[in-house]
N, C-alpha and C positions, 0 to 999 in steps of 0.2 A: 683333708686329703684331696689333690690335686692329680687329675691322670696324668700327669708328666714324673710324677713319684713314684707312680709303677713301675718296677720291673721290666713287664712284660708289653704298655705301652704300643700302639703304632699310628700315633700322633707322633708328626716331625717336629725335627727341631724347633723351627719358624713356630709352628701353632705349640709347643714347648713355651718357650719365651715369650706367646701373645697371651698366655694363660697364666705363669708367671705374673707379665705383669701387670695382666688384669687383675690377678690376684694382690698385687702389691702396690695401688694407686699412689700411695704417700712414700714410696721408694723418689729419692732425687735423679730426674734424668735431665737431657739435654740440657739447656743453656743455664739451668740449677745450679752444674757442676761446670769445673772448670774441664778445659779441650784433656787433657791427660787423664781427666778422670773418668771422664764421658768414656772413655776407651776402655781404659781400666774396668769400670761397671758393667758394658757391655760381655768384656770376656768374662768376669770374676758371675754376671747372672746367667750365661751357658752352663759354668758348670754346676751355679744350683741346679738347671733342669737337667744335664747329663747326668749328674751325678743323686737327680732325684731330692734333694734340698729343701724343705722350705725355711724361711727366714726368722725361728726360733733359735736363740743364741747356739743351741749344742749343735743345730742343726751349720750355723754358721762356722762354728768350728771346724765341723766338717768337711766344710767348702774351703777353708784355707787348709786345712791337712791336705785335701786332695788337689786344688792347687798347687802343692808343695811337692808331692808327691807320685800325682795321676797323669800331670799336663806335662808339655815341654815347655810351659812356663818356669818350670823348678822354683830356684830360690830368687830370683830376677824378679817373682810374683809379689815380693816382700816389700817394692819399690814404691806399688800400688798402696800399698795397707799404712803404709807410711803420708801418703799424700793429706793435703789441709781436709780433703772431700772425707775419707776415712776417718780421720782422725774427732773433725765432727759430730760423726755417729758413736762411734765410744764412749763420747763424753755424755750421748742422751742416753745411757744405758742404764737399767735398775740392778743397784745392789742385787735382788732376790733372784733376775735373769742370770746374775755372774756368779751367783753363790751354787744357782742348779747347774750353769756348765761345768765348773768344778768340782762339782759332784759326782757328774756323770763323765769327767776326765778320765780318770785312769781306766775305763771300759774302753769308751768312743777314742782315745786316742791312738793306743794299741791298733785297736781293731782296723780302724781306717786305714791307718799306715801299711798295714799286713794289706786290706783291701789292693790298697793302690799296686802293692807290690807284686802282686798275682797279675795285675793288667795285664795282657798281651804285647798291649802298647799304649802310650803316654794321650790322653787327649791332648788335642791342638790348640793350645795356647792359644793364640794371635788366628790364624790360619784357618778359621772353620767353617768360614763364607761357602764353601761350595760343598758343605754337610746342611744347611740348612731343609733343603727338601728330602732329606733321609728319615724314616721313621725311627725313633729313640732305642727300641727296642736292637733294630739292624745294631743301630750303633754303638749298643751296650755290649751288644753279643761280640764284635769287632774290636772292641777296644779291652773287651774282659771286664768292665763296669758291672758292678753290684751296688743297686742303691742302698742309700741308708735304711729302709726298711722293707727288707727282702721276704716276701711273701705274700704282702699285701697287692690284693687288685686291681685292677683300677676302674672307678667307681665308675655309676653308670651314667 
């Protein structure tokens, strides 16, 4: 459990995403990935922390439901997941990680999609450079965000 999975959270965005990806050292960034991806990664690991995320497959699901769904990315988001840099990662992925996300599909899928649709309004795709010094919390409340597991605190 990461404080950015909270809920309730009031760590910003910025310390969100340096937590993230202190939490995620073997994640591909800068000149790893190609210029569209680099971009790509950047918005696609916001909404793990907006959306409370960590990087367990069901958990990744999640992130592209809510991509699909939460952001004004829409379905334009689909462009990303399609790129050599994604495409990559799928292919290092374990049978037993894909056999539990499709396990836990017909819950988490529903559910998420209901989630996003309650939003008040869409998280900012592209656009969220001048949310960064917001506390995650403000911005869950603002945006209607319910993370992926609602109740938990955030540790100490």
């Amino acid at each position: 459990m990461h404080r950015f999975e909270a809920q309730a959270t009031r760590m910003t965005l910025a310390e969100g995403l340096a937590e993230y990806h202190a939490a995620h050292p073997g994640l591909k960034r800068g000149d790893a990935l190609s210029p569209e991806a680099q971009i790509f990664f950047h918005r696609h690991d916001a909404v793990h922390v907006v959306f409370g995320c960590s990087t367990s497959l069901p958990d990744e699901a999640v992130v592209k439901l809510a991509s699909l769904f939460g952001t004004t990315g829409r379905f334009s988001v689909l462009r990303g997941y399609a790129l050599y840099d994604s495409l990559d990662i799928y292919r290092s992925l374990a049978l037993r990680d894909i056999l539990t996300a499709l396990w836990v599909a017909p819950i988490l899928v529903p559910r998420t999609v209901a989630r996003c649709l309650r939003q008040r309004k869409p998280w900012p795709w592209s656009d969220f450079a001048g949310l960064l010094d917001r506390p995650l919390e403000d911005l869950r409340r603002e945006h209607g965000i319910e993370v992926v597991r609602t109740g938990v605190q955030e540790p100490d």
